[in-house]
N, C-alpha and C positions, 0 to 999 in steps of 0.2 A: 398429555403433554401440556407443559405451563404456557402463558402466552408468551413469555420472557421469554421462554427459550427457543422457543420458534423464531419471533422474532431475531433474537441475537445470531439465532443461526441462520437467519436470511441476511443478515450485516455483513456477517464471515463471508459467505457465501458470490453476493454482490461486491463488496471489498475485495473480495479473491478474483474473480473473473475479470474485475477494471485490473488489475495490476499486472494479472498473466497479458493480458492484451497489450498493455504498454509495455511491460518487458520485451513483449515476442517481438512487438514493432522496433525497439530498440537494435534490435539483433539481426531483426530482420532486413532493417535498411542497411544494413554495417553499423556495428558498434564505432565503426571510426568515424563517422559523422556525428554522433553522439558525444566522442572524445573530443573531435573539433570544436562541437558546439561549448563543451564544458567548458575547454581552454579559451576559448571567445569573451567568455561572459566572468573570468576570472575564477573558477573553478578548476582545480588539477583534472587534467583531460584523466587518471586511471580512474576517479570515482566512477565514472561514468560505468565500467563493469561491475562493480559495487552496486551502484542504485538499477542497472538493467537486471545484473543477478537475483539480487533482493528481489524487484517488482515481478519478476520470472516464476524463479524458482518459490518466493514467499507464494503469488498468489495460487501456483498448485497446494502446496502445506495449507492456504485458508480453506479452501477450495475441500482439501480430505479432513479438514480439523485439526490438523498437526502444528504442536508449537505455537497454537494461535496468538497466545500473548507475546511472545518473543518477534516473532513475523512482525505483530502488528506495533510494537512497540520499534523495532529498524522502519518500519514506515512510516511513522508518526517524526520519527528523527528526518527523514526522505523529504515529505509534506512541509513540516519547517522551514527547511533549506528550499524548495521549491518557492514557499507563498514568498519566505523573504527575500533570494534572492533573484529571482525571475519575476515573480508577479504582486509583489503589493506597488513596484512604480507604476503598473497600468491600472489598479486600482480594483474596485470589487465585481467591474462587470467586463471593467478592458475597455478595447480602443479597435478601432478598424482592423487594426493590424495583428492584435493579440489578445485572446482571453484574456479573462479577470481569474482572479484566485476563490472563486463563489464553488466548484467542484473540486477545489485544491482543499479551500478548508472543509466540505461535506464529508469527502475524503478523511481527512485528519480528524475531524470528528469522531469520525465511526473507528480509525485507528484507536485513539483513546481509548474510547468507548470497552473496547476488545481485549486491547492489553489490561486495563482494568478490571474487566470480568471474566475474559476469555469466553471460549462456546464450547460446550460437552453436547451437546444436541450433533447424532452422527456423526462426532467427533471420530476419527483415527485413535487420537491420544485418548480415551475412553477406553477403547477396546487392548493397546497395546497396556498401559499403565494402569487400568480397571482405578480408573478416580472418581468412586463413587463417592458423595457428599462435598467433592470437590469441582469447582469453577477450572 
């Protein structure tokens, strides 16, 4: 095994389990709190099924290697909309009150990163579409 692809596939992997976590918690409180929160903060309260679904259901797909790029390119869109409109007014590390966007961008990083390259390493998508020489 390359070192790249271990690594990349420990990106997916930790990308994938942060996401399923925050989905699950989205759902788990009530997604109607999540809807409230959107509409609070000037966001249409439906996206909020959109970004709890994505972080949900995506971070299973990173999680088996499935559609990595796709997953991680709807998170990378997710991460933007987060740092800018929730967390760059509190800044890089935040305030009493509220984190900073310092794990929002780590986060977004390693989206990039993903949809960029994608991960074949125990990929799903490997064994269903057999993409050898392919990223």
């Amino acid at each position: 095994m390359k070192k790249l692809e271990v690594s990349t596939f420990l990106l997916r992997i930790v990308l994938g389990i942060s996401f399923f976590v925050h989905g699950l918690v989205k759902f788990q409180g009530g997604i109607g709190n999540t809807v409230g929160w959107f509409d609070s903060i000037g966001i249409p309260g439906f996206l909020a099924y959109f970004v709890g679904g994505v972080e949900l259901i995506g971070g299973i797909a990173l999680i088996l290697g499935l559609g990595t790029r796709v997953v991680s390119a709807l998170l990378t869109v997710i991460m933007v909309g987060a740092i800018l409109k929730v967390k760059l007014a509190v800044g890089f590390l935040g305030t009493a009150e509220m984190v900073g966007y310092e794990l929002d961008l780590a986060f977004l990083v390693i989206a990039v990163f993903l949809a960029t390259n994608g991960s074949k390493l125990w990929a799903v998508d490997q064994a269903l579409f057999n993409k050898e020489g392919k990223n």
